[in-house]
Each structure stands twice: as C-alpha cells, then as structure tokens.
N, C-alpha and C positions, 0 to 999 in steps of 0.2 A: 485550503491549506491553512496553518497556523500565521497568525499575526504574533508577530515578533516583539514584545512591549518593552525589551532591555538593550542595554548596548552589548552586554552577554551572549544575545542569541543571533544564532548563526543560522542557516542551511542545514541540509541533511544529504547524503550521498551513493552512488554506486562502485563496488569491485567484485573482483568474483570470490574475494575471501576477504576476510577482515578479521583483523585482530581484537581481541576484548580490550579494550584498550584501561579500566581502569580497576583491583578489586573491588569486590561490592560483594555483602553479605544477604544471599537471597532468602527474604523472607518466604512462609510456605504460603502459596498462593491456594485459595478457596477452588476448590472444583464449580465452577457457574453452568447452570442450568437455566435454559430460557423457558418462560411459559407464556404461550405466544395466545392472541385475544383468537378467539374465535372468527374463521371468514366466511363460513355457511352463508351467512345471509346474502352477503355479498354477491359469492356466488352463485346463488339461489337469481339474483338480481339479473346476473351476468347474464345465466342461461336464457333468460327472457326478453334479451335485447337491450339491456341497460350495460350502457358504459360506467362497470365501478371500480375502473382500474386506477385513479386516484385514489380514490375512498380507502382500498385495500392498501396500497401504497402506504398509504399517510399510515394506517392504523397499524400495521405491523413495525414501520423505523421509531414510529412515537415511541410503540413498547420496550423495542430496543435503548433508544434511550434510555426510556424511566428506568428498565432494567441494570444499564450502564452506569447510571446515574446511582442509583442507594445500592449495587452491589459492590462491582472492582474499585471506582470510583471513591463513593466513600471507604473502603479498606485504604487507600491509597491516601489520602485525606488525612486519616486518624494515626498514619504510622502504620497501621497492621499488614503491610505489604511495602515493601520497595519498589522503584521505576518495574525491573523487570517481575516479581511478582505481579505486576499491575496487567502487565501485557499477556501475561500466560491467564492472568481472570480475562482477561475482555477477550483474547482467543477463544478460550474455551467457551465463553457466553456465545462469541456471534457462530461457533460451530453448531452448539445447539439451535440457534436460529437460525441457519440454513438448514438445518434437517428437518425443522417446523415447517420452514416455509415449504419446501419441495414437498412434505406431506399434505399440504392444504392445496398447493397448487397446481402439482404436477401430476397428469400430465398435459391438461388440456390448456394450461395458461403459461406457457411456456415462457414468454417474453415477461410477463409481470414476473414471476418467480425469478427471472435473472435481475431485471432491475431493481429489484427489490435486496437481492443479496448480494448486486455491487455498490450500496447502499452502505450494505453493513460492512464490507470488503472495504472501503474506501475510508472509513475509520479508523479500524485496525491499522491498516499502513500510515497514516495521520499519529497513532499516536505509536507504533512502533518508530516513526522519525524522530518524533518527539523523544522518545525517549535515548536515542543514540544523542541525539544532542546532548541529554544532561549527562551521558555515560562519558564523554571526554568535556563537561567542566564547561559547558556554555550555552547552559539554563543552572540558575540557583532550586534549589530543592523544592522552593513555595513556588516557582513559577511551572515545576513541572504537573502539579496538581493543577492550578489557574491555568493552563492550555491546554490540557485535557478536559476541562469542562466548559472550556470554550465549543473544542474537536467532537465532543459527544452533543453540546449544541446544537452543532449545525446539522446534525438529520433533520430536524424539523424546522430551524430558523433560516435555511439557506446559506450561502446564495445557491451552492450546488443543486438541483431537486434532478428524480427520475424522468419527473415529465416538465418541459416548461422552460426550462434556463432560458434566461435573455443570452442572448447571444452574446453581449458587452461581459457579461460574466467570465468566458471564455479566457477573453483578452486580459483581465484584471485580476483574474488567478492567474495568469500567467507571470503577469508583470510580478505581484509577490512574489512568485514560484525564481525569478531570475533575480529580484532585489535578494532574496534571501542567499541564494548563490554565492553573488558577489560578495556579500556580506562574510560568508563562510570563508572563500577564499585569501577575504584580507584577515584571516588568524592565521594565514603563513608569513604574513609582516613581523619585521622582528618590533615592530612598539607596538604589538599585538596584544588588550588587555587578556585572552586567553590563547598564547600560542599555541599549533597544534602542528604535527608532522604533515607530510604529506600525505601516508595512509590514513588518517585521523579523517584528513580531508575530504582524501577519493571517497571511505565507505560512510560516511556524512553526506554526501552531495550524493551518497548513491540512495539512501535510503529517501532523500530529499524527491529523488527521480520517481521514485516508485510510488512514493505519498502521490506528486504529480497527474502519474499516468492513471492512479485510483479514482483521482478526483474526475479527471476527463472522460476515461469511461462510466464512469456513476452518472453520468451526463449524458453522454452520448454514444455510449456503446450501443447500444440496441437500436435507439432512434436514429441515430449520426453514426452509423459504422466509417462513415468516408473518413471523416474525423477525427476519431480514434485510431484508426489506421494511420494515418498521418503522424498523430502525437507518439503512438506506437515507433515510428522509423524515428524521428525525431529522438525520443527518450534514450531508445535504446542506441544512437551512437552518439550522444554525451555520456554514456554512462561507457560506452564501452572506448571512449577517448579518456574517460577518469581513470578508469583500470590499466591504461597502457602508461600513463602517465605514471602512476602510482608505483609500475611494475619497474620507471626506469629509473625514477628516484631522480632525475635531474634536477640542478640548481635553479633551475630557471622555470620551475614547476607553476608559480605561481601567476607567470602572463602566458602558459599552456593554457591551466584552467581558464583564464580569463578569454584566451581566446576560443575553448572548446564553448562556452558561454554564448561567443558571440555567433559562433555557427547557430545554435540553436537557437537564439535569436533572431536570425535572420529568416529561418525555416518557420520557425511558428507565429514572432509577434511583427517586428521591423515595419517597414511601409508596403512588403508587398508579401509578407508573409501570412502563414494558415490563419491567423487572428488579427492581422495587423489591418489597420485602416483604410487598406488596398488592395488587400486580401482576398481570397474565395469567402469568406464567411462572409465579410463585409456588403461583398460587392452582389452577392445571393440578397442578402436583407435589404441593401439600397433595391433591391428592384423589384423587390417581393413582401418588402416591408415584414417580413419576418423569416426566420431558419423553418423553410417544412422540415419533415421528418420524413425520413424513410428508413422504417424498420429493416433490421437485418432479416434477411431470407432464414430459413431454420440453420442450425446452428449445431453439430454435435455436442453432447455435452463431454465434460474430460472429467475425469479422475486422478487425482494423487494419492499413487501409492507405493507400498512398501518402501515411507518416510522413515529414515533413522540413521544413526550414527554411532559410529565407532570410533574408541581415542583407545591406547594405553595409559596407564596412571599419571600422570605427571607427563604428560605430551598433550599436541593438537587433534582436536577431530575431524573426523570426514564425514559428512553430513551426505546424506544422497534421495530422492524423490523419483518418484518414475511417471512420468506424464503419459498418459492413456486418453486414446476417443473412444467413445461410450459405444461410437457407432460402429466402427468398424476393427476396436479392439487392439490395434495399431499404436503405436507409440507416435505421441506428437514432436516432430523435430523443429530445430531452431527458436523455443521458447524459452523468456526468463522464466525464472521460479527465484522467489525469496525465500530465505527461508528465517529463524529466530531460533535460539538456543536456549532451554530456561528463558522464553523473556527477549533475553540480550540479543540486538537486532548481528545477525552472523554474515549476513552479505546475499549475493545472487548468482544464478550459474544459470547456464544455458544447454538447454536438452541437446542429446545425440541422436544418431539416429534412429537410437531404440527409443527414443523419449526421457533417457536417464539424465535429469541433474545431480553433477557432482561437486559439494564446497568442500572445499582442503584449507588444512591449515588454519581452524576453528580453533581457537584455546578456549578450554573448559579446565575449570578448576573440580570437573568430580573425581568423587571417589569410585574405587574399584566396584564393579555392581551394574546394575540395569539402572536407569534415571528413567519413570517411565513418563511418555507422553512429554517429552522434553524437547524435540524435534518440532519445528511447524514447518512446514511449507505451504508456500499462497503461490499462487498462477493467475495474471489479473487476466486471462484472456485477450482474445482478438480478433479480427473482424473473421477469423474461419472457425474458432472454436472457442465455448462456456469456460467462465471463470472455476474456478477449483479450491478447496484447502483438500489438508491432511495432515498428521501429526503420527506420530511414533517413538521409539526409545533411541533414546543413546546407551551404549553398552559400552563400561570399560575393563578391559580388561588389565 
C-alpha cells in the first residue's frame, strides 16, 4: 500500500456508487502498449526440470515497471496527463501485459501467469486509490506523482512479492492499511485540515479496500488461498458496512466508521486475529518456523465482459460488467467488480445471479457520443475463481 508522507493524505474507500466528487479537465491519455522480454528460455528450462518460476516472475513485473516507469508515469510527471489520464495509461499498459503474459504462459503454467498478473492487478488498484485521494483534495498534485512512483516501485523492491513474503509483511500492510482508515475518517472532524462528506469518505475507504485486497492476493492468492479467503470475508464487509453507512447519511457517521474499522480489526490483525500475534498465521510460523504454501487446486479462469455504460447528456451513468467462468460459461455470482470511468475511480458492485455488476449513479461530464474504451472493470478474484479486467464504451446519448 501507499505510505502516506503529509498530513494531507488520507485512506481510500468502498460504495457501490460514487460521486465524481471534483471537476477536472481530462487530459488525452497515450494508448500504452507492453512489449514484454522474451520467456522461451525459461521455459525451455521449465520443461527439463528446473525451477524458473522466479526467474519468469521477476523478469516480466521488472518490465512492467520500466514500462510504467518512462511511459504513464512520466506523462504524469511533465503535465502531459492528469491523475485520471494517468490511470487509463497504466490500465491500458497492464491490459497489454496480461495478454503477453497468457500468450507466453498459458496454458501449461497456469499458476505463474496468475501470479504474475496479480502483480500487475495489484498496482493498478494502488494507484487508482491514489488517485481518488487526490480527486477530493487530500494529496497535493506533486505528491500524487511521488506515490505513484513509489507504487510502481514496489513490484520489484517489495515488501509484497509472488513468491516469498515474510509473513510479518502481512501484518504490517495491514497495520498501514487501518492507520490510513483512521486517518481518512478524521476528515469528517469539523477542524479537519481537508473536510470531506460522508460519501467522499465511504467511496475513499472503498477504493482504499480494494488497493488492500490486491495487495493480499498478489501475495497469497495462489500460494495462501486460505488467506485470501479470509481477507476476502473481511474486506468485503467493511466495505459493504461503508456503503450502508454512506447510504444512511447519519450524524453520527464518523464513530460508525470507526467502529466498522474496528471489526476488521479484530478479524484480520488484533491479538487473536488472521495476522495478529496470536493468530493462525502467527501461531503456523511459531511452530513451523515459516508460512508453507499450498497452491490453489486449479482454478476457473473468468472473463469480463460486455463492460460499458450508459448516461444521458448532462445526467449520471450506469456502468455495467458481466462476470463469466471460462469453464463452464456460467455467470459468476456474489462478486465485487471495480470498475473506473475515464480514469476517475467510479466505485464497486456486486454480481447477480447472472454475473452482472451494475454501478448507478456515476457522474460523467461527457458529451453526447460513444467515449470509447472509457469503462474499466477489475475482478481481483477468489479462492474459486482467476482474476479478470475488461474495458468498453460509455454511450451518451
């Protein structure tokens, strides 16, 4: 997650809609295209008994980086993009790099090509939080560049990695993950240096949730399904305790939050919770002197599609995704899906029983017309089913 270096910055959040909360004039963001190193050899390696599922690892997020790093990055940098121009380049780069990757890997290295592209997954939502933060006024303009190149960092500088985390890491992205919360929640103080509403709040700590659940899975989805599962229950009812809250508008909003905080607290870090020092994680590693690993069994893979959105001119959108398993073609029910507008982080919904997420109540400021490739939607996955993007048009008419 982001380290927070001002008195400025806050959290990030979940609701199942959210308002744009400020204008902003979107610069045209670059179409990015990844060109991803070569893994023949590797694999060449693989088929003869060598372990080179690091090797691969390391060599494909490095590129992403460098790629992150002299493309959106520096656009963002020099002015040539805004916050949300910034998000629709790094979208569009890590789409290309999961279609590299599945071309080099799939189908026989199944589990490396996921960890590899919740890698890249796990960014994205890092700095689409980022950026909802500086969209309601709590990161200054230079700090949202300096944390985004913090956030592209850390695929290769850690602490998170696909293979390896110390287990202590778990616990101490956590502890930021709820210092940063709390933090957010006191800009509903009225001697708040950037006051904010209460929906400001909710879809702030929601986006803040989902950077969260990216990071945990980037870690332990594949090796630690129990884990991610866990984080999984966890995430999603603070987020869906932000949304009810959000939805009731009470005075008293801000020791709700505090205490939906501490629920989740008590579930993942506390003294006897998933991370906590007396924990299952913990009390695994006191006896075993380290976290084994146990791979997920196979895994459907899923699909997002027929992502996009509809507004009238001067009205809100509805944003909609349809979650699909590869396997049996079926719509996946009771999942989040994120999704982003132009960039601008628009909130999360939860599939039906056909697998359709619907967000309502999106303000866009387009014009009459097709917006193409304007839609994003992410699915971080879960311990029964592969992570997912997709993107499509917003139409207004």
């Amino acid at each position: 997650m982001n380290n927070h270096k001002s008195e400025r910055r806050r959290a990030r959040g979940r609701v199942f809609h959210a308002e744009v909360l400020e204008g902003r004039a979107l610069l045209t963001a670059a179409t990015e295209s990844f060109t991803g190193p070569a893994l023949s050899g590797l694999i060449a390696e693989a088929w003869r008994g060598k372990n080179t599922s690091a090797a691969a690892i390391n060599l494909m997020v490095g590129s992403l980086q460098t790629q992150l790093t002299k493309g959106p990055l520096a656009d963002l940098t020099s002015g040539a993009v805004d916050g949300n121009g910034f998000i629709q380049e790094v979208q569009n780069l890590e789409a290309s790099f999961e279609q590299d990757v599945d071309r080099q890997l799939l189908p026989h290295f199944a589990n490396v090509d996921t960890m590899i592209k919740l890698q890249g997954q796990r960014v994205v939502a890092d700095l689409i939080a980022l950026n909802q933060q500086d969209s309601v006024g709590l990161l200054l303009n230079t700090d949202l560049a300096a944390s985004a190149k913090t956030t592209i960092a850390s695929l290769t500088d850690g602490p998170i990695h696909a293979l390896g985390t110390p287990a202590g890491v778990y616990s101490s992205t956590t502890q930021r993950f709820e210092s940063n919360l709390k933090s957010l929640v006191q800009a509903l103080g009225t001697s708040a240096t950037t006051p904010l509403t209460v929906a400001q709040v909710a879809a702030t700590l929601t986006a803040e949730a989902e950077a969260y659940r990216a990071e945990i899975h980037a870690a332990a989805q594949v090796t630690h399904p129990q884990i991610s599962a866990a984080v999984d229950k966890a995430v999603t009812n603070l987020e869906n305790t932000a949304a009810s809250i959000a939805a009731s508008g009470t005075t008293d909003a801000q020791a709700k939050f505090t205490t939906a905080i501490t629920t989740f607290d008590t579930a993942i870090l506390d003294n006897n919770g998933l991370f906590g020092p007396r924990g299952a994680v913990s009390r695994v590693v006191a006896q075993r002197g380290f976290l084994p690993a146990n791979p997920t069994a196979h895994r459907p893979s899923t699909t997002l599609s027929k992502v996009s959105g509809t507004a009238e001119s001067g009205g809100n959108a509805t944003l909609t995704a349809t979650l699909t398993s590869a396997a049996s073609g079926t719509g996946v029910a009771g999942s989040t899906v994120e999704f982003t507008l132009d960039g601008a982080y628009a909130g999360i919904a939860v599939t039906d029983a056909n697998g359709v997420a619907t967000l309502t109540n999106v303000a866009t400021t387009a014009s009459a017309g097709t917006d193409v490739g304007s839609v994003y939607a992410r699915f971080a996955g879960n311990i029964g089913f592969k992570p997912s993007i997709g993107s499509g048009d917003l139409t207004v008419s």
